[in-house]
Backbone as ProteinMPNN parsed JSONL, in Angstrom:
{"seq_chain_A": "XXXXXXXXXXXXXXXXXXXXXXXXXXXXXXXXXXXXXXXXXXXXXXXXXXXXXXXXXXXXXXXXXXXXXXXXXXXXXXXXXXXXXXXXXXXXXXXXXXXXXXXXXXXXXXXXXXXXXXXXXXXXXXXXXXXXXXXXXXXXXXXXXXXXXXXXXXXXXXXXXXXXXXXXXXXXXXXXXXXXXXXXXXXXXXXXX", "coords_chain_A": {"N_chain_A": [[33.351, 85.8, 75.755], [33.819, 83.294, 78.056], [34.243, 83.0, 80.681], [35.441, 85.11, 83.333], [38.419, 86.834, 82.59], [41.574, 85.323, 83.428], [40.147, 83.493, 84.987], [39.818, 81.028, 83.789], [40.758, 78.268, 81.86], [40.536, 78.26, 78.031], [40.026, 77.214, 74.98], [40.365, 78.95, 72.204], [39.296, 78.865, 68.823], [38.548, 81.294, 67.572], [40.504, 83.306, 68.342], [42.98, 82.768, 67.833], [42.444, 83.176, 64.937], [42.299, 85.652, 64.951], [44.559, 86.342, 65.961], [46.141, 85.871, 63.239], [45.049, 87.504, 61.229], [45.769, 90.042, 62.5], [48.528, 89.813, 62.261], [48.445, 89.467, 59.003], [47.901, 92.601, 58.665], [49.725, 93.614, 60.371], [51.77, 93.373, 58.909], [51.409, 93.684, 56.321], [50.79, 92.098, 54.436], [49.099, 89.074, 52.984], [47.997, 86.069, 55.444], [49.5, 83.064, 54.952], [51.319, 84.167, 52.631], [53.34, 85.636, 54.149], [53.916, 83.52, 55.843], [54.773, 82.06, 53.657], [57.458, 83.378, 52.693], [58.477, 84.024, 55.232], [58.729, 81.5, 57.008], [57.982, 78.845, 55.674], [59.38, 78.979, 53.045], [62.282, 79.508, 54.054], [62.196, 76.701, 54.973], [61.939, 75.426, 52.922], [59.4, 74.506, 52.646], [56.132, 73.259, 50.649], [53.367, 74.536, 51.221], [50.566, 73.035, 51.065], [46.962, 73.561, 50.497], [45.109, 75.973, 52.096], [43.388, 77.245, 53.995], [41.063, 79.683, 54.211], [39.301, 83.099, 55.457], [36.365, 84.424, 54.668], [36.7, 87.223, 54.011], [38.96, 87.211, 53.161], [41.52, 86.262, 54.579], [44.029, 84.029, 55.972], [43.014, 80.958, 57.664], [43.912, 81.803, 61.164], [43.853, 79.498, 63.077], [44.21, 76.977, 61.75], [43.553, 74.711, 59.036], [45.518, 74.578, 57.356], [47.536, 72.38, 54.905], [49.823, 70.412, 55.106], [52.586, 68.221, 54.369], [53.42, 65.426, 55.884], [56.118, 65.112, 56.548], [56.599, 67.681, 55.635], [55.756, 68.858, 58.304], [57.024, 67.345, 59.892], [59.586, 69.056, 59.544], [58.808, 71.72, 61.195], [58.443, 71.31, 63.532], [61.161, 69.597, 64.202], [62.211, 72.861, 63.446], [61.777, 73.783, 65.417], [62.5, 72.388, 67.666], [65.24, 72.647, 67.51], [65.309, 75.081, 68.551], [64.87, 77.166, 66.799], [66.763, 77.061, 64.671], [67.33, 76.003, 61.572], [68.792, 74.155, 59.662], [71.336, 75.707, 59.534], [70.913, 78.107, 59.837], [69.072, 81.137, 61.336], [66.027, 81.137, 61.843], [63.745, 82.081, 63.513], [63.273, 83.543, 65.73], [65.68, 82.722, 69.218], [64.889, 82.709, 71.737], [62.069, 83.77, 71.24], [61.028, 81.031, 70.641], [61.622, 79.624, 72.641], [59.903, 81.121, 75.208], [57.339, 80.291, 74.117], [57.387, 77.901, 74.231], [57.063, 77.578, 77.077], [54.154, 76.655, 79.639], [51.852, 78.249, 79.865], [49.175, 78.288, 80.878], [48.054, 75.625, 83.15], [46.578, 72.982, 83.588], [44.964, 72.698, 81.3], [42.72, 71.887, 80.789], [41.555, 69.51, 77.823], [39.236, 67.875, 75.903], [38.27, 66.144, 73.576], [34.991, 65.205, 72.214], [33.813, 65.238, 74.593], [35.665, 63.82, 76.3], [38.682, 63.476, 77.592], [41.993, 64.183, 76.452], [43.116, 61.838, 75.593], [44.375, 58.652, 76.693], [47.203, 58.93, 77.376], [48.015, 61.308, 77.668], [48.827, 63.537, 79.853], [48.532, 66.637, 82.724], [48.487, 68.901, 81.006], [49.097, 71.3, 79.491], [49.176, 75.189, 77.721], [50.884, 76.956, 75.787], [52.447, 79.794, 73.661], [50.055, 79.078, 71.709], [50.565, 76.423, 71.616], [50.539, 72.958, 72.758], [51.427, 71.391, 75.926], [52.896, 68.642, 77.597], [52.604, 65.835, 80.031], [53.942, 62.691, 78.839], [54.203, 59.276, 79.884], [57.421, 59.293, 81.002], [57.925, 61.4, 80.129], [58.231, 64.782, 79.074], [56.476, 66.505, 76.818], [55.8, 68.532, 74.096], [53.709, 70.275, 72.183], [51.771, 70.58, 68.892], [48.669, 70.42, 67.382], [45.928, 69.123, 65.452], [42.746, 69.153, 63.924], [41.277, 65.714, 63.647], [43.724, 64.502, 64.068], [46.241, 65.368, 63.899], [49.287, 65.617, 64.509], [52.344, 66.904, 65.438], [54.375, 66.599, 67.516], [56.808, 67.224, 69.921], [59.963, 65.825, 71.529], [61.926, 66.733, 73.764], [64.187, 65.654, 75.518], [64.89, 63.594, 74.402], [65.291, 64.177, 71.754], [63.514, 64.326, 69.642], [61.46, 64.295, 67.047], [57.816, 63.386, 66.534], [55.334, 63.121, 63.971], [52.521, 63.004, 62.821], [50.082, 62.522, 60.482], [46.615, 62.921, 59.154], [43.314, 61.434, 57.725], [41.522, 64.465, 57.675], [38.796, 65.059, 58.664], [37.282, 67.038, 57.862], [35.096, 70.317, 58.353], [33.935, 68.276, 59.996], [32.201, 67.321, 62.347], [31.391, 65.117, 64.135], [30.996, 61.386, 65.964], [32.685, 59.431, 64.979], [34.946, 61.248, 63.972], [35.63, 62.324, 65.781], [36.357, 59.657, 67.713], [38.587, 58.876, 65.39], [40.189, 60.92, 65.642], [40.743, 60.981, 68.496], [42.101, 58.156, 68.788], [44.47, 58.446, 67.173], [45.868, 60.511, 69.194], [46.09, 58.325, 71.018], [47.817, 56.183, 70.154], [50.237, 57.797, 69.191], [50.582, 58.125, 72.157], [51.147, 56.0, 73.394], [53.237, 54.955, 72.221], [55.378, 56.87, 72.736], [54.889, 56.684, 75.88], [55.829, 53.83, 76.116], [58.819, 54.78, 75.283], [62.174, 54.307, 76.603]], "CA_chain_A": [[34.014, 85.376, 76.979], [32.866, 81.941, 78.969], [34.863, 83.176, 81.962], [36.224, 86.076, 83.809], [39.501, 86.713, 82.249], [42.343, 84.683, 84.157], [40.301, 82.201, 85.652], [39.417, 79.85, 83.344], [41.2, 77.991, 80.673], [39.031, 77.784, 77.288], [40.735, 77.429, 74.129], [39.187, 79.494, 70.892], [39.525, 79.038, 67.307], [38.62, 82.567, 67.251], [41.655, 84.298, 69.069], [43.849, 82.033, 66.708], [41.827, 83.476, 63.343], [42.485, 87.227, 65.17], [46.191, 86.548, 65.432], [46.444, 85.841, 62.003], [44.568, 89.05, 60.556], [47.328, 90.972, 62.968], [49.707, 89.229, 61.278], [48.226, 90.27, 58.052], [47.385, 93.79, 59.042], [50.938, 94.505, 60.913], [52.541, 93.382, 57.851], [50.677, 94.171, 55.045], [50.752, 90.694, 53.277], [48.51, 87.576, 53.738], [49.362, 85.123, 56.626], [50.263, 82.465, 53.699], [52.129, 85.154, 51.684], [54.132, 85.798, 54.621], [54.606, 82.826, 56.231], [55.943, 81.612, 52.406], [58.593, 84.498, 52.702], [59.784, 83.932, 56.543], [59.451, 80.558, 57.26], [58.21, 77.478, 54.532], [60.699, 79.365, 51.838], [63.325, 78.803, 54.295], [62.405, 75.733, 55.256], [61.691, 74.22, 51.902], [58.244, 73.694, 52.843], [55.36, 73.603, 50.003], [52.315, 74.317, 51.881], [48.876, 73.218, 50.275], [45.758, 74.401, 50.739], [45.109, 77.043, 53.577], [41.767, 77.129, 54.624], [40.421, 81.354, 54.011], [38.004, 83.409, 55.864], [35.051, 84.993, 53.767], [37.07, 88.521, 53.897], [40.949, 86.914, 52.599], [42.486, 86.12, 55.667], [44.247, 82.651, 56.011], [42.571, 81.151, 59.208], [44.857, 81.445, 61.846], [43.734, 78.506, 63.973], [44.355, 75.734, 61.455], [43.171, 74.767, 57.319], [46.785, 74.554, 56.501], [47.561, 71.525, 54.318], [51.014, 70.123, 54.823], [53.346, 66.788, 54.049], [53.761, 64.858, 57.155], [57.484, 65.365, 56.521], [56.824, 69.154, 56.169], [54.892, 69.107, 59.196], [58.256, 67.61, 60.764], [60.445, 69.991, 59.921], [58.268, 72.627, 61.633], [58.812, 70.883, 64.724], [62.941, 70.459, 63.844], [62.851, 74.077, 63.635], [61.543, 74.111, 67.244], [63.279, 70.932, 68.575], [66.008, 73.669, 67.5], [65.615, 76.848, 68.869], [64.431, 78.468, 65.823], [67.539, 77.146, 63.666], [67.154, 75.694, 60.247], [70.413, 74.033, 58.426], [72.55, 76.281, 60.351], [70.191, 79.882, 60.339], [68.341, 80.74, 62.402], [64.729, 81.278, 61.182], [62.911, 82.193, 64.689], [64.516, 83.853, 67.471], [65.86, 81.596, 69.994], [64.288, 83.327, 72.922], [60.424, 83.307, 71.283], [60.759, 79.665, 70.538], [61.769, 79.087, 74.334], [59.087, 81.634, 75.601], [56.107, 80.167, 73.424], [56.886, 76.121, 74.54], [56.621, 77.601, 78.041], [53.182, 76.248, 79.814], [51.47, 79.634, 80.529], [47.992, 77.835, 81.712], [48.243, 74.532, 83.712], [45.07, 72.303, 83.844], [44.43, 73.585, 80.452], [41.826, 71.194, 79.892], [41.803, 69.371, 76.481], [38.633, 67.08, 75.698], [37.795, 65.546, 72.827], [33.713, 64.603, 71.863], [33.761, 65.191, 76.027], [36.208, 63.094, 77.467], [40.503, 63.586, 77.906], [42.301, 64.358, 74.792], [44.031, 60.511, 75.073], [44.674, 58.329, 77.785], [48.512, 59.091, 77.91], [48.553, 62.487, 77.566], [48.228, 64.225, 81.527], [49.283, 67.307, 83.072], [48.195, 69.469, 79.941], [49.096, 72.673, 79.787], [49.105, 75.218, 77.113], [51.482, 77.985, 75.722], [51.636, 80.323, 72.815], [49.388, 78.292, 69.984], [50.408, 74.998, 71.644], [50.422, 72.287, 73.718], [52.375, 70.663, 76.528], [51.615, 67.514, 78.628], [53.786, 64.361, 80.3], [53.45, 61.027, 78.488], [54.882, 58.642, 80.705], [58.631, 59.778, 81.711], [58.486, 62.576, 79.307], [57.644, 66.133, 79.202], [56.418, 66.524, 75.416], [55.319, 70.193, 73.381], [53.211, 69.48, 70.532], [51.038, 71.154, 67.978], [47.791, 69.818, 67.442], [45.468, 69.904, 64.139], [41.705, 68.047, 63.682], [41.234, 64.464, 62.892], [44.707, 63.661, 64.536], [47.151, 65.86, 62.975], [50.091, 65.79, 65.627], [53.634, 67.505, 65.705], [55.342, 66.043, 69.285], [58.582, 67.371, 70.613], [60.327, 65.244, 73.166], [62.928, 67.278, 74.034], [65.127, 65.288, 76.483], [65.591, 62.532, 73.243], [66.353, 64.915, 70.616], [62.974, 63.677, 68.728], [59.641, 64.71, 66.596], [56.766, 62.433, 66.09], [54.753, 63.928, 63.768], [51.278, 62.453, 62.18], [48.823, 62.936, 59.286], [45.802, 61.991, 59.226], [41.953, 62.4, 57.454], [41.589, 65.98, 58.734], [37.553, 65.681, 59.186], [37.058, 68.848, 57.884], [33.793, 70.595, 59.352], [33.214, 67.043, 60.335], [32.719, 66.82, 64.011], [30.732, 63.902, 64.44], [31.32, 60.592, 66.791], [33.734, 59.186, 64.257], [35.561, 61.716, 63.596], [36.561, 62.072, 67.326], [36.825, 59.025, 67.839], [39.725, 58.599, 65.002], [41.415, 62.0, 66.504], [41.471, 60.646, 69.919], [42.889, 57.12, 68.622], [46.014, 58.78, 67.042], [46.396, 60.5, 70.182], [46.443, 57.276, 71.657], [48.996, 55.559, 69.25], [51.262, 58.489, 69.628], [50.906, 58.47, 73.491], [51.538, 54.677, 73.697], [54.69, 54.438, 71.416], [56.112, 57.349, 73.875], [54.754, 56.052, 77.139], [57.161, 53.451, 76.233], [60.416, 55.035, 75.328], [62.391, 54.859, 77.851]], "C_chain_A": [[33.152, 84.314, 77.666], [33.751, 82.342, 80.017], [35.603, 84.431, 82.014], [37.878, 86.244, 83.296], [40.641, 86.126, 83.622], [42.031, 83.849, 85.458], [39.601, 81.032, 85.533], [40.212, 79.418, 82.25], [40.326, 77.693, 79.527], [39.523, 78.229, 76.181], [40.011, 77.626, 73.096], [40.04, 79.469, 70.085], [39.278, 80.691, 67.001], [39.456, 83.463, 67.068], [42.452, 83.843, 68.252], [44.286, 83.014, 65.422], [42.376, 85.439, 63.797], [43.996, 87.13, 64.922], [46.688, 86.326, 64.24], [46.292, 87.103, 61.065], [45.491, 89.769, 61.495], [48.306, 90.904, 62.723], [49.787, 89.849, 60.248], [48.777, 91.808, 57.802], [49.106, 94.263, 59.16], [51.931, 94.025, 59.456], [52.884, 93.65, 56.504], [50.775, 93.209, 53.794], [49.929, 89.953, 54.229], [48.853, 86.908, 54.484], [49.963, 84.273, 55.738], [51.177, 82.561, 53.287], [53.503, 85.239, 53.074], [54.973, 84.782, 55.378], [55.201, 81.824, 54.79], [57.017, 82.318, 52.879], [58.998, 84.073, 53.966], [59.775, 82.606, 57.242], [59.521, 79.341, 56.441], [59.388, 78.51, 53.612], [61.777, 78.616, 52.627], [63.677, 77.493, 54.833], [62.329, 74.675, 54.623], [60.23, 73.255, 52.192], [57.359, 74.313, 51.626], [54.362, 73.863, 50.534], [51.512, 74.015, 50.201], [48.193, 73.838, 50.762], [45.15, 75.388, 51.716], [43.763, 77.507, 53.361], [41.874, 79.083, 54.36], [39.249, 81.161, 54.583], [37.233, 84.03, 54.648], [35.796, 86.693, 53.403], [38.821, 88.114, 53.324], [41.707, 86.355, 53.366], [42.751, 84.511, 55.853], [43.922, 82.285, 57.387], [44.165, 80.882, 59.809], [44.933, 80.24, 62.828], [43.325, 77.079, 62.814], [43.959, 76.082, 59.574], [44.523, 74.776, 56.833], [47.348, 73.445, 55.993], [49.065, 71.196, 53.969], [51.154, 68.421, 54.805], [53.34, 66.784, 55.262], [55.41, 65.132, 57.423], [57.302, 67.156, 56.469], [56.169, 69.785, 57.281], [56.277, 68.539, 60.51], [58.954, 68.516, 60.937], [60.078, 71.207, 60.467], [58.936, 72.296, 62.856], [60.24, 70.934, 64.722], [63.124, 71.259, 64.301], [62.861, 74.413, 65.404], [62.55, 73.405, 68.356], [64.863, 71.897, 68.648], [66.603, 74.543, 67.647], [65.489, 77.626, 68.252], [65.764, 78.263, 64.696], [67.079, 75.929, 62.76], [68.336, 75.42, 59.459], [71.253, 75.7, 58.366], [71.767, 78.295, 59.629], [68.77, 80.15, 60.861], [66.717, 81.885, 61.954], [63.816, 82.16, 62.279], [63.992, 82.612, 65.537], [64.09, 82.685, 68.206], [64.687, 81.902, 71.183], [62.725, 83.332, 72.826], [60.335, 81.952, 71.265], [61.06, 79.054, 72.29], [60.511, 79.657, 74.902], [57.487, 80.647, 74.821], [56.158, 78.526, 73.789], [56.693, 76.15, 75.64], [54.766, 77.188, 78.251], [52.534, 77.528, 80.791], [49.868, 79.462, 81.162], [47.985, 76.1, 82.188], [46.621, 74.3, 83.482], [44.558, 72.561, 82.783], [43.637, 71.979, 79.79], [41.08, 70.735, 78.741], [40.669, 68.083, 76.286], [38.668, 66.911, 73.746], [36.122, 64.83, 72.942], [33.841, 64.392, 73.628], [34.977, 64.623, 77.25], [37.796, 63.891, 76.758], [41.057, 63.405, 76.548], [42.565, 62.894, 74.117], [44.892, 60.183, 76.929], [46.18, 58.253, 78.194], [48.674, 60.42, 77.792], [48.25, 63.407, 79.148], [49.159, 65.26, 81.823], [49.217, 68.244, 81.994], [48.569, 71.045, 80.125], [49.169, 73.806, 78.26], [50.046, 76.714, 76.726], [51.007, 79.491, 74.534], [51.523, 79.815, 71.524], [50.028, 77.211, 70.276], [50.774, 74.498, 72.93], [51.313, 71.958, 74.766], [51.783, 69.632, 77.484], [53.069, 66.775, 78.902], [52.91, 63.339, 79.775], [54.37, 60.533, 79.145], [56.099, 59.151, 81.188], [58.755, 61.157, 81.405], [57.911, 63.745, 79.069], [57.967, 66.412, 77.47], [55.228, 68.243, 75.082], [54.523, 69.331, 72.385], [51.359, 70.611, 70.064], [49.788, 70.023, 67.878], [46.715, 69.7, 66.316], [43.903, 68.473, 64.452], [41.695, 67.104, 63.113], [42.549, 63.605, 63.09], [46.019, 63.706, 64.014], [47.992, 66.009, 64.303], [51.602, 66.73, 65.095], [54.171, 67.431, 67.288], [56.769, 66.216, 68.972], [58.806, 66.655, 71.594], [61.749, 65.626, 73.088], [64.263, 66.725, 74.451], [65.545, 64.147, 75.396], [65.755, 62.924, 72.234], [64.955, 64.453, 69.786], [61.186, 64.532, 68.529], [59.056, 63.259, 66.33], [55.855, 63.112, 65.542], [53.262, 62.395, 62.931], [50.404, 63.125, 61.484], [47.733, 61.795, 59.464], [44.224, 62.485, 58.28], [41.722, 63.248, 58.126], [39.786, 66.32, 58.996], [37.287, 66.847, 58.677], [35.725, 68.905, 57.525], [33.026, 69.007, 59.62], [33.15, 66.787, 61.969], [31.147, 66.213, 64.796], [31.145, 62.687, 65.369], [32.32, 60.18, 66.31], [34.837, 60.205, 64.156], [36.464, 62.199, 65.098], [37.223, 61.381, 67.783], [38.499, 58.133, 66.687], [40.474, 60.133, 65.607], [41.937, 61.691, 67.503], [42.266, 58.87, 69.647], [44.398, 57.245, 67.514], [46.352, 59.404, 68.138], [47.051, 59.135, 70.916], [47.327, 56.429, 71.256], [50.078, 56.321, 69.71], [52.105, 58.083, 71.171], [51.388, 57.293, 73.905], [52.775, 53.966, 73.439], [55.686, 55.331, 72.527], [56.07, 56.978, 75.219], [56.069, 55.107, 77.346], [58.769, 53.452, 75.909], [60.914, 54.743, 76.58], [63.24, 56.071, 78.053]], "O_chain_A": [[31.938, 84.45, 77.816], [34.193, 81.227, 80.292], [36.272, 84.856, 81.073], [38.591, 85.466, 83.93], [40.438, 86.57, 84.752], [42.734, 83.54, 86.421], [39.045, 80.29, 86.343], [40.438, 80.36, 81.489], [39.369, 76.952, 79.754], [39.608, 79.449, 76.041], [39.101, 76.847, 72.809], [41.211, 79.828, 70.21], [39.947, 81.21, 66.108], [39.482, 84.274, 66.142], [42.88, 84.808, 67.62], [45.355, 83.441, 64.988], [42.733, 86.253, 62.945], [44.593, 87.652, 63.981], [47.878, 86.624, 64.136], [47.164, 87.589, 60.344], [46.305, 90.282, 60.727], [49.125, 91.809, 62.882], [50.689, 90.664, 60.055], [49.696, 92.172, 57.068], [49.676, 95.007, 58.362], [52.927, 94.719, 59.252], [53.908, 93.786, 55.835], [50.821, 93.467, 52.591], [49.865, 89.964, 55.459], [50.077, 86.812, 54.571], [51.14, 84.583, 55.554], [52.033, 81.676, 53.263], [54.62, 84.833, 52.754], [56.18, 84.872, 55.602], [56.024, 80.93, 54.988], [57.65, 81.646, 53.694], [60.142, 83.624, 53.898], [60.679, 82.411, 58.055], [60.577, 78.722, 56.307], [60.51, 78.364, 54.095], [62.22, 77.52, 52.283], [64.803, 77.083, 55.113], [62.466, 73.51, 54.997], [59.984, 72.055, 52.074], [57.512, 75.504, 51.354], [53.866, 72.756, 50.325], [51.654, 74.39, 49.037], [48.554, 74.744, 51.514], [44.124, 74.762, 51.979], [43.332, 78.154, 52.407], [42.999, 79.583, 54.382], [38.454, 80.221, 54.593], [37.829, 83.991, 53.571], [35.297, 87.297, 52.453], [39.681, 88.983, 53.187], [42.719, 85.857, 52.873], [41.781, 83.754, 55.884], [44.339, 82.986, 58.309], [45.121, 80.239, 59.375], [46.011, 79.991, 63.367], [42.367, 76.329, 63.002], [44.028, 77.16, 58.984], [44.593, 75.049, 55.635], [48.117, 73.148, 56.907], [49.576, 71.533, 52.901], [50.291, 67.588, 55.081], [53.274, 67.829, 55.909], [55.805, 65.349, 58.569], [57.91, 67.831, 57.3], [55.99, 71.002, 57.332], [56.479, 69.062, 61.606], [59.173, 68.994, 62.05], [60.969, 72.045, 60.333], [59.925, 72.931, 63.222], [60.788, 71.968, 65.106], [63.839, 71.306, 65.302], [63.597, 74.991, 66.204], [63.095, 73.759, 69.402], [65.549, 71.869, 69.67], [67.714, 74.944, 67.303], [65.77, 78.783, 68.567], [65.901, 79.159, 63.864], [66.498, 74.966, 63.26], [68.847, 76.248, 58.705], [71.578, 76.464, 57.457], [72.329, 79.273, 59.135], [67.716, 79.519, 60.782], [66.619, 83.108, 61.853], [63.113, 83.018, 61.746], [65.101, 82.2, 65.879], [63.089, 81.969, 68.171], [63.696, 81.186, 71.329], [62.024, 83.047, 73.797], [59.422, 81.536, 71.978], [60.559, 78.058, 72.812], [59.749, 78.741, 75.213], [56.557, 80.6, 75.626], [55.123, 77.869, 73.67], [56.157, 75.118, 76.045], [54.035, 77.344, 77.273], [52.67, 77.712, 82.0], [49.378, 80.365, 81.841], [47.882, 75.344, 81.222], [45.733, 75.126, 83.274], [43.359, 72.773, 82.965], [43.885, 71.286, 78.803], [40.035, 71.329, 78.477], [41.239, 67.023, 76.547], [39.149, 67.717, 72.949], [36.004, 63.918, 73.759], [33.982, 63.213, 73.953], [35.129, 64.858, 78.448], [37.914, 64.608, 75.764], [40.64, 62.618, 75.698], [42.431, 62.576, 72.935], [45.494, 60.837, 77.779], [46.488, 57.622, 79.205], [49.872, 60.701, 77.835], [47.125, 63.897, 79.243], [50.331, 65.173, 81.459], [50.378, 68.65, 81.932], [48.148, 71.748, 81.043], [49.243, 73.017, 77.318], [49.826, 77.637, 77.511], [49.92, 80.064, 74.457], [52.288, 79.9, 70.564], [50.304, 76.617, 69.234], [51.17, 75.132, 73.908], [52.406, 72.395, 74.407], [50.672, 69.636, 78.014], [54.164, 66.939, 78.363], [51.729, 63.088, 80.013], [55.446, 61.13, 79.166], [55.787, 59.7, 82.245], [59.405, 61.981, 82.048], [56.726, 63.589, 78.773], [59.064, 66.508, 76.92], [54.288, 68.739, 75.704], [54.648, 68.18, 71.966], [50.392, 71.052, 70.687], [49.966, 68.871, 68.272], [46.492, 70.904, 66.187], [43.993, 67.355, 64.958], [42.057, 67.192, 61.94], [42.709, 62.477, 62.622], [46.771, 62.774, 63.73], [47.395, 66.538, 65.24], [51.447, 67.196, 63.967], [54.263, 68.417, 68.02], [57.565, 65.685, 68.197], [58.052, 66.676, 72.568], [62.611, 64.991, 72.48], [65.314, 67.126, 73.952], [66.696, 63.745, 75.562], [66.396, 62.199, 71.472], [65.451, 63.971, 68.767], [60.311, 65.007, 69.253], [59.686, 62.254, 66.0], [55.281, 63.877, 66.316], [53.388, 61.192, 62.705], [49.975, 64.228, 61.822], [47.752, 60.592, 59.723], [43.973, 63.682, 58.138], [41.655, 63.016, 59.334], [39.389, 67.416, 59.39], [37.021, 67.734, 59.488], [35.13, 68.123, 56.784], [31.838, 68.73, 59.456], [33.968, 66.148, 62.63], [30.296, 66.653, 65.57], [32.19, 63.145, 65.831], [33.283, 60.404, 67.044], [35.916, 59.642, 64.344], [37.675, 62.338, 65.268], [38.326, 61.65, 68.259], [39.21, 57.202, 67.065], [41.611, 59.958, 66.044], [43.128, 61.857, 67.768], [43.036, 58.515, 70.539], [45.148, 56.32, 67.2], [47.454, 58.958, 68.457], [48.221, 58.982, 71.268], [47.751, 55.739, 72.183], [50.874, 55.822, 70.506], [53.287, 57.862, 71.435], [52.147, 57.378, 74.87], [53.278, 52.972, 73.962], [56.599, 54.759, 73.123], [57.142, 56.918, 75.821], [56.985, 55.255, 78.154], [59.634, 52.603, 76.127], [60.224, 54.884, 77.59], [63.404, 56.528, 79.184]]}, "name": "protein", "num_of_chains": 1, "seq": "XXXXXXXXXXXXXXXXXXXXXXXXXXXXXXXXXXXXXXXXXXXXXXXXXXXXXXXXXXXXXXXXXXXXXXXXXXXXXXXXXXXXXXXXXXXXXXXXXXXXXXXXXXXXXXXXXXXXXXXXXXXXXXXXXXXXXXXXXXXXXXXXXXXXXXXXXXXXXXXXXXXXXXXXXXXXXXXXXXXXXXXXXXXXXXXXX"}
């Protein structure tokens, strides 16, 4: 704990890696194994490579190795409501509850400074983001080295991005290309109108 529970925001890779082994655990398959079976199967996604802890467990806070296109249709499913070429994969009602912004101010640096100079108003739900880029109130998934998934709700649209994923690289570079796809992203939406 770096703060008294409920009054600090302070986002852990840890709590992530726990919800995954409860995943496991309450189900009695791998997170992988299961998220093959209830949602890439039905979404026609191949995953690659999925990062493992030292005991089996697929981390839950990231190592998952997808297509930029199967990294859209994640989002889709959301942009959605949890439906998928007409079934509905996700209840409607968690996918509404989980893009809610359940900590405001949820302060998001990068190598010290602001995740990306269009992204403000940050907030964070369950296992992701929310912020305003210029007019628009955007959800979005987040991955190292500048792995994006952006919902903009009010235009019907994903923006999703791949990128070198740094991995255990967290050096000046490697920030500095994470926070300059933020900044691409945030600049192409800034100006939608």
């Amino acid at each position: 704990m770096v703060a008294s529970s409920g009054t600090e925001f302070h986002y852990s890779n840890l709590t992530s890696n726990w919800l995954g082994i409860i995943v496991d655990r309450v189900s009695g398959m791998n997170l992988k194994a299961y998220a093959q079976e209830h949602l890439f199967g039905p979404l026609g996604i191949e995953p690659g490579e999925w990062g493992m802890h030292a005991e089996g467990h697929s981390n839950g806070c990231g190592d998952l190795h997808l297509t930029v296109r199967d990294a859209a249709k994640s989002g889709l499913l959301y942009l959605n409501d949890g439906e998928f070429q007409e079934e509905q994969i996700i209840p409607a009602d968690w996918v509404g509850a989980s893009l809610q912004s359940y900590t405001q101010d949820a302060f998001q640096e990068i190598d010290g400074r602001k995740v990306g100079r269009y992204f403000e108003d940050i907030g964070y739900g369950y296992q992701g983001w929310s912020a305003t880029v210029g007019d628009h109130h955007v959800n979005y998934a987040h991955g190292h080295g500048g792995q994006l998934i952006v919902l903009i709700d009010d235009l019907d649209m994903i923006v999703a991005t791949t990128a070198y994923p740094s991995w255990l690289e967290h050096t000046g570079e490697s920030w500095r290309n994470e926070k300059a796809c933020f900044n691409l992203v945030g600049a192409f939406l800034r100006d939608l109108p």
